[in-house]
Steps between C-alpha positions, in 0.01 A plus 500: 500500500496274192733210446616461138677241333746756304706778672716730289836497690798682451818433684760726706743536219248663269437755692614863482570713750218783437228164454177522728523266764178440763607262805199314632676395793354559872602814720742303675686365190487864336659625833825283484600519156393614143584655178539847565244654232218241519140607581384287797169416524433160712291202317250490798456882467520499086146502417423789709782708394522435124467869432808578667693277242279641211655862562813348563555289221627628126201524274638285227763330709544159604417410873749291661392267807684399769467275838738298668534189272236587222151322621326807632648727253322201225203584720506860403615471180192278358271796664678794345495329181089461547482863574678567178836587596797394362689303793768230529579301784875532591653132505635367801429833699699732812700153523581556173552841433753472835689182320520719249694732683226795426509733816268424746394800779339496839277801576777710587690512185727241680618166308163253589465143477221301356307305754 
């Protein structure tokens, strides 16, 4: 992946509940806590599955990215953007979105936390 000097970023508080959201994070993280309608698809898997968040993702929508604290989620940002996708990185990230008191759920619909 590319580094670039400018990320779009968006933070917590501007986003709406029916917004895309992709977390980035690792398996493990994914496991123990996340926003309950995100698409998951890993950063060290990304490449490989791009299609699945190209059928996933609203045609004309706005692709919101998500990691822990906002550095791999910059990552993935700067490469969506390349690809031609509109993408923002989400500010601050899980740590965030959980300080922001946004519900956070493990992989059994259970309240998560964000490791």
């Amino acid at each position: 992946m590319v580094f670039g000097s400018h990320v779009p970023t968006v933070g917590v508080d501007d986003l709406a509940s029916g917004d895309f959201l992709l977390d980035v994070r690792e398996d493990d993280e994914w496991r123990a806590g996340h926003a309950a309608d995100a698409l998951h698809i890993p950063m060290s898997e990304f490449v490989a599955r791009f299609g699945e968040l190209t059928e996933a993702a609203p045609q004309d929508g706005r692709v919101n990215v998500i990691c822990r604290s906002g550095g791999r989620s910059a990552q993935v940002t700067m490469y969506l953007g390349q690809q031609g996708i509109d993408a923002v990185n989400v500010a601050g990230g899980m740590e965030a979105w959980a300080a922001a008191g946004r519900p956070v759920v493990d992989d059994q619909g259970q309240p998560g936390a964000v490791l």
